[in-house]
N, C-alpha and C positions, 0 to 999 in steps of 0.2 A: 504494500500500500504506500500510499506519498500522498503529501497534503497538495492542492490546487491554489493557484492563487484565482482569485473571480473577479467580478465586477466593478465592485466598490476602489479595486487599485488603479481600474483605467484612467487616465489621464493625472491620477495622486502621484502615483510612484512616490511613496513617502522612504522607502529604503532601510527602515531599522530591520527589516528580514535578510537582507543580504549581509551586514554587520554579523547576526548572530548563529547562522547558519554552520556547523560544525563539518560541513562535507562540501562545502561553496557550490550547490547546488542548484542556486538562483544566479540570475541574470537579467536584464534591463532588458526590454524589448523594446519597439518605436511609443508602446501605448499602455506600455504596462509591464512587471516583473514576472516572471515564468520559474517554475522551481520543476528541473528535470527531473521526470517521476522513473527514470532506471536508475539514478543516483541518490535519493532522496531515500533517508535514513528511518523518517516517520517519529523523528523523536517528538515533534513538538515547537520548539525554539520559536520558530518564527510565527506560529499561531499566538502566540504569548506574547508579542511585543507588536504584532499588527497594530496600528494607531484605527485604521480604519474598519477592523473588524475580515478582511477580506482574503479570509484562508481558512480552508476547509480539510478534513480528509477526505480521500478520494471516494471513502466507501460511505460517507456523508453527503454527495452531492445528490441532487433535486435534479428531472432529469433535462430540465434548462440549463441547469446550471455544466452539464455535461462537457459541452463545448467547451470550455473552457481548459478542461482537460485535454480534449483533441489536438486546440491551439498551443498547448503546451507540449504537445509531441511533436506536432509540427515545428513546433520553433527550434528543436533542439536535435529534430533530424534533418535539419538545412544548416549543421554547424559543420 
């Protein structure tokens, strides 16, 4: 499992998830932070310091919220 980042980070990019991130798992996109879920440890870290609430587990997502997910393999299989 690996947490998502969602909605609420679009255009925030507030950043204190990538600071606390024990495996640098995260990364900036053009519109928002992405945390690669093959790398992504599920400890936690960055759910706990989100400012805007905008991080999930993956097996917590709604199934709107899904995408979110998708764009985050996507963005990390065009590295």
């Amino acid at each position: 499992m690996a947490f998502v980042i969602l909605d609420p980070c679009r255009n925030e990019k507030s950043g204190e998830c990538v600071s606390v991130c024990p495996v640098d798992c995260i990364e900036e996109g053009t519109d928002q932070f992405y945390i690669d879920p093959d790398v992504c440890i599920d400890c936690g870290a960055c759910k706990a310091v989100c400012p805007v609430e905008a991080i999930e587990e993956e097996y917590d997502l709604e199934p709107d919220q899904e995408v979110f997910l998708e764009k985050a393999e996507e963005f990390f299989a065009n590295r």
